[in-house]
C-alpha positions in Angstrom: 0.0 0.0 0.0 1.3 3.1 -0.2 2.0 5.8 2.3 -0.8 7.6 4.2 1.0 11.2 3.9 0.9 10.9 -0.4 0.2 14.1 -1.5 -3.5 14.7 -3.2 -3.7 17.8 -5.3 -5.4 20.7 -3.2 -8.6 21.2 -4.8 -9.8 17.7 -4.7 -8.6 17.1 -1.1 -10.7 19.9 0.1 -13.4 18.6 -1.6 -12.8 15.2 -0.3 -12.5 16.4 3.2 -15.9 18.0 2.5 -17.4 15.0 1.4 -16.0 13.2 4.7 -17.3 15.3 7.4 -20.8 15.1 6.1 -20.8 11.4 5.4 -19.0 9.9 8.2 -20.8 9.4 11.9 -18.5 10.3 14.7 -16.2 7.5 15.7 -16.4 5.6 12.8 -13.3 5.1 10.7 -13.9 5.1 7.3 -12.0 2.5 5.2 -9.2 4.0 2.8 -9.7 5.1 -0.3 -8.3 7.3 -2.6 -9.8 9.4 -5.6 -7.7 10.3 -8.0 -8.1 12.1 -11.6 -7.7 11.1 -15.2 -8.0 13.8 -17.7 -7.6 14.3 -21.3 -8.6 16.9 -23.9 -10.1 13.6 -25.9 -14.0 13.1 -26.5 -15.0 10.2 -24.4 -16.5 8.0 -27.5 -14.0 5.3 -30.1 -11.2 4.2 -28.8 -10.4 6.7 -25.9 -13.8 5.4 -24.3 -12.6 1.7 -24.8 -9.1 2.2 -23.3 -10.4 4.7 -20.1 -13.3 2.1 -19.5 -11.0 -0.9 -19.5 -8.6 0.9 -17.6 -11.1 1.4 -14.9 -12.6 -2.0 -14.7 -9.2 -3.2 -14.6 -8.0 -1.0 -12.0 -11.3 -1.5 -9.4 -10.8 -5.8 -9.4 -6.8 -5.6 -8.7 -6.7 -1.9 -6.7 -10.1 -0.8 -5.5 -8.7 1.6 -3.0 -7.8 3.7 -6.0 -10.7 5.2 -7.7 -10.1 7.1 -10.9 -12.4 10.3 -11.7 -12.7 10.9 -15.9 -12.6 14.1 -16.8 -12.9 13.6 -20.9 -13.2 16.1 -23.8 -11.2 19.1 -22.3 -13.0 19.5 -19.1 -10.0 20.2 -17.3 -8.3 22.3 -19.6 -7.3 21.6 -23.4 -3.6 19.4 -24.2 -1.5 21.7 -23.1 -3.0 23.1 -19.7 -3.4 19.5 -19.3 0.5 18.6 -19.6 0.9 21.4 -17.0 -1.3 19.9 -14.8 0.0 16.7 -14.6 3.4 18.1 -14.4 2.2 20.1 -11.4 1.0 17.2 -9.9 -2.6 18.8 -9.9 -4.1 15.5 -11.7 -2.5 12.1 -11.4 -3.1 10.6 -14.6 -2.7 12.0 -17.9 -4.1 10.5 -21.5 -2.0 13.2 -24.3 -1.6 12.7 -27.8 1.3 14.1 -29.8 2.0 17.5 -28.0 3.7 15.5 -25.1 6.4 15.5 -27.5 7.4 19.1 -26.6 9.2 17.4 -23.8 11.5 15.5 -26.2 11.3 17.2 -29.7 14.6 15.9 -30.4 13.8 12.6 -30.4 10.4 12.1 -30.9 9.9 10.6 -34.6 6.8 9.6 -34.3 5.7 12.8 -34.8 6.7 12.8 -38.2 4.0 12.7 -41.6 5.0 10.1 -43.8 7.6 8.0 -41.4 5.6 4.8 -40.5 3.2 2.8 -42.4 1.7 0.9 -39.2 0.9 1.2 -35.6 3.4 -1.9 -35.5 6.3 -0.1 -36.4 5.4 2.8 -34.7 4.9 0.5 -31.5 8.5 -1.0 -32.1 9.9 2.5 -32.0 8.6 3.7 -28.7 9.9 0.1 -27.1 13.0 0.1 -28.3 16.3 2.4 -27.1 14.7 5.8 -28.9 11.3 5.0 -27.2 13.5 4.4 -24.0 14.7 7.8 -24.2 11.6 9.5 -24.7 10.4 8.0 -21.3 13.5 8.7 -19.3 13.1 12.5 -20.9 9.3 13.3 -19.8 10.0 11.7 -16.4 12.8 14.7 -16.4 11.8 17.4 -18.3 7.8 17.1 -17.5 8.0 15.0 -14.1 5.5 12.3 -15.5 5.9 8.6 -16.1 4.7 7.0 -19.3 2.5 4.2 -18.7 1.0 2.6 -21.9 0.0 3.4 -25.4 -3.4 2.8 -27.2 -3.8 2.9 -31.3 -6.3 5.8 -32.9 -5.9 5.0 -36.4 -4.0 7.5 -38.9 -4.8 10.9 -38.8 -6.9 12.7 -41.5 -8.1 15.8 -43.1 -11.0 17.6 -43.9 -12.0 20.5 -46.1 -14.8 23.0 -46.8 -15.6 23.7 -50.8 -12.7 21.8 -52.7 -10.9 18.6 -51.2 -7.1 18.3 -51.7 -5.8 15.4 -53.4 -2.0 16.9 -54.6 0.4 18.6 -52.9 -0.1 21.6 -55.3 -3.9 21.8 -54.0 -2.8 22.8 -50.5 -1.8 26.2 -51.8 -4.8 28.6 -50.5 -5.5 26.4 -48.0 -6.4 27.9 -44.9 -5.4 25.0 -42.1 -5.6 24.3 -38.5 -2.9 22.9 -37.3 -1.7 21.5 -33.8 0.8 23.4 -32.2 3.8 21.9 -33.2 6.6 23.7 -34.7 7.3 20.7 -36.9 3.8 20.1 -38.5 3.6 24.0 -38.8 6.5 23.8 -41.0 5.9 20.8 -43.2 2.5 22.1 -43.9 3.4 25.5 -44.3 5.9 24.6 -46.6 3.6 22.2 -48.8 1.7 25.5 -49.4 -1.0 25.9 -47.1 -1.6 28.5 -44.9 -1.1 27.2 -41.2 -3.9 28.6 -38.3 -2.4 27.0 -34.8 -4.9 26.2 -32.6 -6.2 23.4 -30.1 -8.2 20.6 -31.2 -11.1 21.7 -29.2 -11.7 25.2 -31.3 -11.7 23.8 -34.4 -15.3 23.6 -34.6 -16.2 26.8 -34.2 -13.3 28.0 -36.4 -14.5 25.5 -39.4 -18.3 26.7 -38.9 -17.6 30.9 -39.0 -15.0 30.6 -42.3 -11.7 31.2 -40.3 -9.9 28.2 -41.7 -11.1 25.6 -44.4 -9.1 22.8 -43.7 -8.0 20.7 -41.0 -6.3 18.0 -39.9 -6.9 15.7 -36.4 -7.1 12.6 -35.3 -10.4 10.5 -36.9 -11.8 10.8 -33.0 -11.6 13.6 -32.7 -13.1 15.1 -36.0 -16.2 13.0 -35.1 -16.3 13.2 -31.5 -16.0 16.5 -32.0 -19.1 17.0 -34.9 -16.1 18.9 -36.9 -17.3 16.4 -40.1 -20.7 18.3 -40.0 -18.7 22.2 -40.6 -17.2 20.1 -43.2 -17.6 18.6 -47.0 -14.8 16.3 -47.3 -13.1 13.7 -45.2 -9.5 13.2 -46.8 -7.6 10.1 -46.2 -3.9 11.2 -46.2 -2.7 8.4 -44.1 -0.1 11.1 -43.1 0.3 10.1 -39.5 0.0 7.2 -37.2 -1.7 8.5 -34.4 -1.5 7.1 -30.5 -2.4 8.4 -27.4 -0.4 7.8 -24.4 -1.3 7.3 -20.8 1.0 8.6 -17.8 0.9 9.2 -14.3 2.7 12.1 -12.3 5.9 10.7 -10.8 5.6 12.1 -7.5 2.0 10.2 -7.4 4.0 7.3 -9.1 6.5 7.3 -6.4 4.4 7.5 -3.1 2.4 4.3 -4.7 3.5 1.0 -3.0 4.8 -2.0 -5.2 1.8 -4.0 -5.6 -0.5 -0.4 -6.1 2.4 0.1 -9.3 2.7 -3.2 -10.6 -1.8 -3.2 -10.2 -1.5 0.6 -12.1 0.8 -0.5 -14.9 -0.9 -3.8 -15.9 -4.1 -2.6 -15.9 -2.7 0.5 -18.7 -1.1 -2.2 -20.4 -3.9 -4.5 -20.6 -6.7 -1.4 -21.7 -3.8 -0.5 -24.5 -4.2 -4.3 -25.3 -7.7 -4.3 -25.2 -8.0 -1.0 -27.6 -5.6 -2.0 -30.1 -7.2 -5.2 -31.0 -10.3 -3.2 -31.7 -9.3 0.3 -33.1 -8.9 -0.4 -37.1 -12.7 -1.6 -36.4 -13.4 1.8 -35.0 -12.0 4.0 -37.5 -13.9 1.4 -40.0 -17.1 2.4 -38.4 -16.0 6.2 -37.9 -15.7 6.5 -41.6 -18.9 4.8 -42.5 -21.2 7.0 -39.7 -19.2 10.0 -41.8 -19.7 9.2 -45.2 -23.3 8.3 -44.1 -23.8 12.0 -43.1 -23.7 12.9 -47.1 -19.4 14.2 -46.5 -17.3 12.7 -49.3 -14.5 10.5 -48.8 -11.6 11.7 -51.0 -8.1 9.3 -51.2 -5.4 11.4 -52.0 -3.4 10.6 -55.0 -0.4 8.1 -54.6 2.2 11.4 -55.5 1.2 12.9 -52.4 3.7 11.4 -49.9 6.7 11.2 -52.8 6.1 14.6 -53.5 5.9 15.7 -49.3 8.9 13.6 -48.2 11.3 16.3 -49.2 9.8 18.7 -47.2 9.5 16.1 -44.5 12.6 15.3 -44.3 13.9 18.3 -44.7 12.4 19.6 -41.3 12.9 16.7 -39.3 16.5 15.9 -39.7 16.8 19.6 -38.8 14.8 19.0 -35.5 16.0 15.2 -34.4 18.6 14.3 -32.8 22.0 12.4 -34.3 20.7 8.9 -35.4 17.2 9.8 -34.3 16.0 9.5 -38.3 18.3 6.7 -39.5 16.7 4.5 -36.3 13.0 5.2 -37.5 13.7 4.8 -41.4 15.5 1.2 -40.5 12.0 0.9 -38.0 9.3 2.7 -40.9 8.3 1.0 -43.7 7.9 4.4 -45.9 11.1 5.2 -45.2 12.9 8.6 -46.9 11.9 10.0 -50.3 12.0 7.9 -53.4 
Protein backbone atom coordinates (compact mmCIF):
# COMPACT_ATOMS: atom_id res chain seq x y z
CA UNK A 1 0.00 0.00 0.00
CA UNK A 2 1.26 3.12 -0.15
CA UNK A 3 1.97 5.79 2.31
CA UNK A 4 -0.79 7.64 4.24
CA UNK A 5 0.99 11.19 3.87
CA UNK A 6 0.92 10.95 -0.41
CA UNK A 7 0.15 14.15 -1.46
CA UNK A 8 -3.46 14.72 -3.18
CA UNK A 9 -3.70 17.81 -5.32
CA UNK A 10 -5.35 20.71 -3.17
CA UNK A 11 -8.62 21.24 -4.80
CA UNK A 12 -9.80 17.69 -4.66
CA UNK A 13 -8.64 17.10 -1.14
CA UNK A 14 -10.73 19.89 0.07
CA UNK A 15 -13.42 18.61 -1.63
CA UNK A 16 -12.83 15.23 -0.26
CA UNK A 17 -12.46 16.40 3.23
CA UNK A 18 -15.90 17.98 2.48
CA UNK A 19 -17.35 15.00 1.40
CA UNK A 20 -15.97 13.22 4.70
CA UNK A 21 -17.27 15.30 7.43
CA UNK A 22 -20.81 15.08 6.05
CA UNK A 23 -20.81 11.38 5.43
CA UNK A 24 -19.02 9.87 8.18
CA UNK A 25 -20.79 9.40 11.85
CA UNK A 26 -18.50 10.25 14.67
CA UNK A 27 -16.21 7.46 15.74
CA UNK A 28 -16.38 5.62 12.81
CA UNK A 29 -13.25 5.08 10.66
CA UNK A 30 -13.90 5.09 7.26
CA UNK A 31 -12.02 2.48 5.18
CA UNK A 32 -9.23 4.02 2.85
CA UNK A 33 -9.73 5.10 -0.29
CA UNK A 34 -8.32 7.30 -2.62
CA UNK A 35 -9.84 9.36 -5.57
CA UNK A 36 -7.69 10.27 -8.03
CA UNK A 37 -8.07 12.12 -11.65
CA UNK A 38 -7.69 11.09 -15.17
CA UNK A 39 -7.98 13.79 -17.65
CA UNK A 40 -7.57 14.29 -21.31
CA UNK A 41 -8.60 16.86 -23.87
CA UNK A 42 -10.12 13.63 -25.94
CA UNK A 43 -13.97 13.06 -26.47
CA UNK A 44 -14.99 10.17 -24.40
CA UNK A 45 -16.53 8.01 -27.46
CA UNK A 46 -14.00 5.29 -30.07
CA UNK A 47 -11.19 4.21 -28.77
CA UNK A 48 -10.39 6.75 -25.89
CA UNK A 49 -13.79 5.39 -24.33
CA UNK A 50 -12.59 1.72 -24.79
CA UNK A 51 -9.10 2.21 -23.35
CA UNK A 52 -10.41 4.70 -20.08
CA UNK A 53 -13.34 2.10 -19.45
CA UNK A 54 -10.98 -0.89 -19.51
CA UNK A 55 -8.65 0.86 -17.60
CA UNK A 56 -11.11 1.40 -14.87
CA UNK A 57 -12.58 -1.97 -14.67
CA UNK A 58 -9.20 -3.22 -14.64
CA UNK A 59 -8.05 -1.04 -11.97
CA UNK A 60 -11.29 -1.47 -9.43
CA UNK A 61 -10.76 -5.82 -9.39
CA UNK A 62 -6.79 -5.61 -8.70
CA UNK A 63 -6.67 -1.89 -6.70
CA UNK A 64 -10.08 -0.81 -5.52
CA UNK A 65 -8.74 1.59 -2.99
CA UNK A 66 -7.78 3.69 -5.98
CA UNK A 67 -10.66 5.22 -7.75
CA UNK A 68 -10.05 7.10 -10.86
CA UNK A 69 -12.44 10.25 -11.72
CA UNK A 70 -12.69 10.88 -15.91
CA UNK A 71 -12.65 14.09 -16.84
CA UNK A 72 -12.87 13.62 -20.86
CA UNK A 73 -13.24 16.13 -23.82
CA UNK A 74 -11.18 19.14 -22.32
CA UNK A 75 -13.02 19.52 -19.07
CA UNK A 76 -10.01 20.25 -17.27
CA UNK A 77 -8.32 22.28 -19.56
CA UNK A 78 -7.26 21.64 -23.42
CA UNK A 79 -3.62 19.40 -24.20
CA UNK A 80 -1.49 21.75 -23.11
CA UNK A 81 -2.96 23.06 -19.73
CA UNK A 82 -3.43 19.46 -19.27
CA UNK A 83 0.45 18.61 -19.63
CA UNK A 84 0.92 21.41 -16.98
CA UNK A 85 -1.27 19.89 -14.81
CA UNK A 86 -0.02 16.74 -14.60
CA UNK A 87 3.39 18.09 -14.41
CA UNK A 88 2.16 20.11 -11.43
CA UNK A 89 0.96 17.23 -9.94
CA UNK A 90 -2.57 18.77 -9.85
CA UNK A 91 -4.09 15.53 -11.69
CA UNK A 92 -2.51 12.12 -11.40
CA UNK A 93 -3.12 10.60 -14.56
CA UNK A 94 -2.71 12.00 -17.91
CA UNK A 95 -4.10 10.47 -21.52
CA UNK A 96 -2.01 13.17 -24.33
CA UNK A 97 -1.62 12.74 -27.76
CA UNK A 98 1.32 14.12 -29.82
CA UNK A 99 1.98 17.49 -28.02
CA UNK A 100 3.66 15.53 -25.06
CA UNK A 101 6.45 15.53 -27.54
CA UNK A 102 7.37 19.13 -26.63
CA UNK A 103 9.21 17.40 -23.83
CA UNK A 104 11.47 15.53 -26.24
CA UNK A 105 11.28 17.19 -29.68
CA UNK A 106 14.63 15.86 -30.43
CA UNK A 107 13.85 12.57 -30.38
CA UNK A 108 10.35 12.10 -30.86
CA UNK A 109 9.89 10.60 -34.56
CA UNK A 110 6.77 9.60 -34.29
CA UNK A 111 5.70 12.76 -34.79
CA UNK A 112 6.65 12.84 -38.17
CA UNK A 113 4.05 12.66 -41.56
CA UNK A 114 4.97 10.05 -43.78
CA UNK A 115 7.64 8.05 -41.44
CA UNK A 116 5.61 4.79 -40.50
CA UNK A 117 3.21 2.83 -42.43
CA UNK A 118 1.74 0.92 -39.25
CA UNK A 119 0.94 1.23 -35.60
CA UNK A 120 3.41 -1.91 -35.47
CA UNK A 121 6.31 -0.08 -36.41
CA UNK A 122 5.40 2.85 -34.71
CA UNK A 123 4.91 0.49 -31.46
CA UNK A 124 8.50 -1.00 -32.10
CA UNK A 125 9.86 2.48 -31.97
CA UNK A 126 8.58 3.67 -28.74
CA UNK A 127 9.93 0.07 -27.11
CA UNK A 128 12.97 0.10 -28.35
CA UNK A 129 16.30 2.35 -27.08
CA UNK A 130 14.75 5.81 -28.91
CA UNK A 131 11.28 5.04 -27.22
CA UNK A 132 13.51 4.42 -24.03
CA UNK A 133 14.70 7.80 -24.16
CA UNK A 134 11.56 9.54 -24.73
CA UNK A 135 10.40 8.00 -21.31
CA UNK A 136 13.48 8.71 -19.33
CA UNK A 137 13.14 12.50 -20.93
CA UNK A 138 9.33 13.27 -19.83
CA UNK A 139 9.97 11.71 -16.38
CA UNK A 140 12.79 14.74 -16.37
CA UNK A 141 11.78 17.44 -18.27
CA UNK A 142 7.81 17.07 -17.54
CA UNK A 143 7.97 15.00 -14.11
CA UNK A 144 5.48 12.28 -15.52
CA UNK A 145 5.93 8.56 -16.12
CA UNK A 146 4.67 6.99 -19.33
CA UNK A 147 2.46 4.17 -18.68
CA UNK A 148 1.00 2.57 -21.87
CA UNK A 149 0.05 3.42 -25.37
CA UNK A 150 -3.37 2.85 -27.18
CA UNK A 151 -3.76 2.92 -31.29
CA UNK A 152 -6.28 5.82 -32.91
CA UNK A 153 -5.86 5.05 -36.40
CA UNK A 154 -4.02 7.54 -38.95
CA UNK A 155 -4.78 10.86 -38.77
CA UNK A 156 -6.89 12.65 -41.53
CA UNK A 157 -8.10 15.77 -43.09
CA UNK A 158 -11.00 17.60 -43.86
CA UNK A 159 -12.05 20.48 -46.09
CA UNK A 160 -14.78 22.96 -46.78
CA UNK A 161 -15.61 23.68 -50.76
CA UNK A 162 -12.74 21.82 -52.67
CA UNK A 163 -10.88 18.60 -51.23
CA UNK A 164 -7.09 18.28 -51.72
CA UNK A 165 -5.75 15.41 -53.41
CA UNK A 166 -2.04 16.86 -54.60
CA UNK A 167 0.43 18.55 -52.88
CA UNK A 168 -0.11 21.56 -55.32
CA UNK A 169 -3.90 21.81 -53.97
CA UNK A 170 -2.84 22.79 -50.46
CA UNK A 171 -1.85 26.20 -51.82
CA UNK A 172 -4.75 28.64 -50.50
CA UNK A 173 -5.54 26.40 -48.00
CA UNK A 174 -6.42 27.91 -44.89
CA UNK A 175 -5.38 25.02 -42.09
CA UNK A 176 -5.62 24.29 -38.55
CA UNK A 177 -2.94 22.89 -37.28
CA UNK A 178 -1.67 21.50 -33.81
CA UNK A 179 0.80 23.40 -32.24
CA UNK A 180 3.78 21.87 -33.16
CA UNK A 181 6.63 23.67 -34.67
CA UNK A 182 7.34 20.68 -36.91
CA UNK A 183 3.79 20.08 -38.46
CA UNK A 184 3.60 24.04 -38.83
CA UNK A 185 6.55 23.79 -41.01
CA UNK A 186 5.89 20.83 -43.24
CA UNK A 187 2.46 22.11 -43.87
CA UNK A 188 3.36 25.53 -44.29
CA UNK A 189 5.90 24.57 -46.59
CA UNK A 190 3.58 22.19 -48.85
CA UNK A 191 1.69 25.49 -49.37
CA UNK A 192 -1.05 25.94 -47.11
CA UNK A 193 -1.58 28.52 -44.87
CA UNK A 194 -1.09 27.17 -41.21
CA UNK A 195 -3.92 28.61 -38.32
CA UNK A 196 -2.45 26.97 -34.79
CA UNK A 197 -4.87 26.18 -32.64
CA UNK A 198 -6.20 23.35 -30.13
CA UNK A 199 -8.19 20.61 -31.16
CA UNK A 200 -11.12 21.72 -29.24
CA UNK A 201 -11.66 25.18 -31.26
CA UNK A 202 -11.68 23.83 -34.36
CA UNK A 203 -15.30 23.61 -34.64
CA UNK A 204 -16.17 26.83 -34.21
CA UNK A 205 -13.26 27.96 -36.40
CA UNK A 206 -14.54 25.53 -39.44
CA UNK A 207 -18.30 26.70 -38.90
CA UNK A 208 -17.60 30.86 -38.95
CA UNK A 209 -14.95 30.63 -42.32
CA UNK A 210 -11.71 31.24 -40.29
CA UNK A 211 -9.89 28.17 -41.67
CA UNK A 212 -11.07 25.57 -44.44
CA UNK A 213 -9.09 22.82 -43.66
CA UNK A 214 -7.95 20.67 -41.02
CA UNK A 215 -6.29 17.95 -39.89
CA UNK A 216 -6.87 15.66 -36.37
CA UNK A 217 -7.06 12.62 -35.32
CA UNK A 218 -10.37 10.54 -36.89
CA UNK A 219 -11.80 10.82 -32.98
CA UNK A 220 -11.60 13.64 -32.74
CA UNK A 221 -13.07 15.14 -36.03
CA UNK A 222 -16.20 12.97 -35.14
CA UNK A 223 -16.30 13.20 -31.46
CA UNK A 224 -16.00 16.45 -31.97
CA UNK A 225 -19.06 17.03 -34.86
CA UNK A 226 -16.05 18.91 -36.85
CA UNK A 227 -17.33 16.36 -40.13
CA UNK A 228 -20.71 18.30 -40.00
CA UNK A 229 -18.71 22.18 -40.59
CA UNK A 230 -17.16 20.08 -43.23
CA UNK A 231 -17.56 18.58 -47.00
CA UNK A 232 -14.80 16.26 -47.28
CA UNK A 233 -13.10 13.69 -45.25
CA UNK A 234 -9.53 13.21 -46.78
CA UNK A 235 -7.57 10.07 -46.25
CA UNK A 236 -3.91 11.25 -46.17
CA UNK A 237 -2.67 8.38 -44.10
CA UNK A 238 -0.06 11.07 -43.10
CA UNK A 239 0.34 10.06 -39.50
CA UNK A 240 -0.03 7.17 -37.19
CA UNK A 241 -1.73 8.52 -34.43
CA UNK A 242 -1.50 7.14 -30.53
CA UNK A 243 -2.38 8.39 -27.38
CA UNK A 244 -0.38 7.85 -24.45
CA UNK A 245 -1.25 7.31 -20.80
CA UNK A 246 1.05 8.62 -17.81
CA UNK A 247 0.86 9.17 -14.29
CA UNK A 248 2.65 12.15 -12.28
CA UNK A 249 5.89 10.65 -10.85
CA UNK A 250 5.61 12.07 -7.45
CA UNK A 251 2.05 10.20 -7.36
CA UNK A 252 4.02 7.30 -9.10
CA UNK A 253 6.51 7.32 -6.41
CA UNK A 254 4.44 7.55 -3.15
CA UNK A 255 2.38 4.30 -4.66
CA UNK A 256 3.51 1.05 -3.01
CA UNK A 257 4.80 -2.03 -5.19
CA UNK A 258 1.81 -3.96 -5.64
CA UNK A 259 -0.49 -0.44 -6.10
CA UNK A 260 2.44 0.09 -9.30
CA UNK A 261 2.68 -3.19 -10.55
CA UNK A 262 -1.79 -3.18 -10.21
CA UNK A 263 -1.51 0.59 -12.07
CA UNK A 264 0.79 -0.45 -14.93
CA UNK A 265 -0.86 -3.81 -15.87
CA UNK A 266 -4.06 -2.56 -15.90
CA UNK A 267 -2.73 0.54 -18.66
CA UNK A 268 -1.05 -2.18 -20.44
CA UNK A 269 -3.88 -4.51 -20.63
CA UNK A 270 -6.68 -1.38 -21.70
CA UNK A 271 -3.81 -0.53 -24.46
CA UNK A 272 -4.17 -4.29 -25.27
CA UNK A 273 -7.67 -4.28 -25.23
CA UNK A 274 -7.97 -0.98 -27.61
CA UNK A 275 -5.64 -1.97 -30.09
CA UNK A 276 -7.24 -5.22 -31.01
CA UNK A 277 -10.28 -3.16 -31.70
CA UNK A 278 -9.31 0.26 -33.09
CA UNK A 279 -8.93 -0.36 -37.14
CA UNK A 280 -12.73 -1.64 -36.41
CA UNK A 281 -13.42 1.76 -35.03
CA UNK A 282 -12.05 3.95 -37.49
CA UNK A 283 -13.89 1.44 -39.99
CA UNK A 284 -17.08 2.36 -38.37
CA UNK A 285 -16.01 6.18 -37.88
CA UNK A 286 -15.75 6.49 -41.59
CA UNK A 287 -18.91 4.85 -42.54
CA UNK A 288 -21.24 7.03 -39.75
CA UNK A 289 -19.17 10.02 -41.79
CA UNK A 290 -19.67 9.22 -45.23
CA UNK A 291 -23.34 8.30 -44.12
CA UNK A 292 -23.81 11.99 -43.06
CA UNK A 293 -23.68 12.86 -47.09
CA UNK A 294 -19.43 14.15 -46.47
CA UNK A 295 -17.33 12.67 -49.26
CA UNK A 296 -14.53 10.55 -48.78
CA UNK A 297 -11.59 11.71 -50.97
CA UNK A 298 -8.11 9.34 -51.24
CA UNK A 299 -5.38 11.37 -51.99
CA UNK A 300 -3.38 10.63 -55.03
CA UNK A 301 -0.44 8.15 -54.57
CA UNK A 302 2.18 11.39 -55.50
CA UNK A 303 1.24 12.88 -52.36
CA UNK A 304 3.75 11.37 -49.91
CA UNK A 305 6.67 11.16 -52.76
CA UNK A 306 6.13 14.60 -53.51
CA UNK A 307 5.87 15.71 -49.32
CA UNK A 308 8.91 13.62 -48.19
CA UNK A 309 11.28 16.30 -49.16
CA UNK A 310 9.78 18.68 -47.17
CA UNK A 311 9.53 16.15 -44.48
CA UNK A 312 12.56 15.26 -44.25
CA UNK A 313 13.90 18.26 -44.70
CA UNK A 314 12.38 19.57 -41.34
CA UNK A 315 12.94 16.65 -39.30
CA UNK A 316 16.52 15.89 -39.69
CA UNK A 317 16.80 19.56 -38.83
CA UNK A 318 14.82 19.00 -35.50
CA UNK A 319 16.03 15.21 -34.37
CA UNK A 320 18.63 14.34 -32.78
CA UNK A 321 22.00 12.44 -34.29
CA UNK A 322 20.68 8.89 -35.44
CA UNK A 323 17.16 9.77 -34.31
CA UNK A 324 15.95 9.52 -38.29
CA UNK A 325 18.30 6.67 -39.50
CA UNK A 326 16.66 4.53 -36.28
CA UNK A 327 12.96 5.24 -37.50
CA UNK A 328 13.74 4.84 -41.38
CA UNK A 329 15.51 1.24 -40.46
CA UNK A 330 11.97 0.86 -38.01
CA UNK A 331 9.26 2.70 -40.91
CA UNK A 332 8.26 0.95 -43.72
CA UNK A 333 7.90 4.37 -45.87
CA UNK A 334 11.12 5.20 -45.18
CA UNK A 335 12.94 8.56 -46.92
CA UNK A 336 11.94 10.04 -50.26
CA UNK A 337 12.01 7.91 -53.38
Amino acid sequence: MAPENRRKPVFRSMLAACVLVTAIAPGVTPARAETVALATSVPDTGTNKLFVDTFIEELKKSAPDLEVERFMDSQLGNERELIDLIKLGEIEFFIGSIHSAQYYPELDATAVPYLFGNWAEVKAFLDGPIGERMSEALQQRGNAVPLAYYYQGARWATTQGRPFRTVADLKGLKMRMSEIPLWIDIWSGLGATIAPMPSNEVFSAMQTGVIDAQENMLANIYGRQIHTVSDYLINTQHLQSYMTLMVNKDFWDGLGEDEQSAVKAAAVKAGEVTDAAAEEVVKEIVSDIAATGVEVVEVDPSFRKDAMPVVEKAAQSLLADGVWEAAVAAGSNGSAD
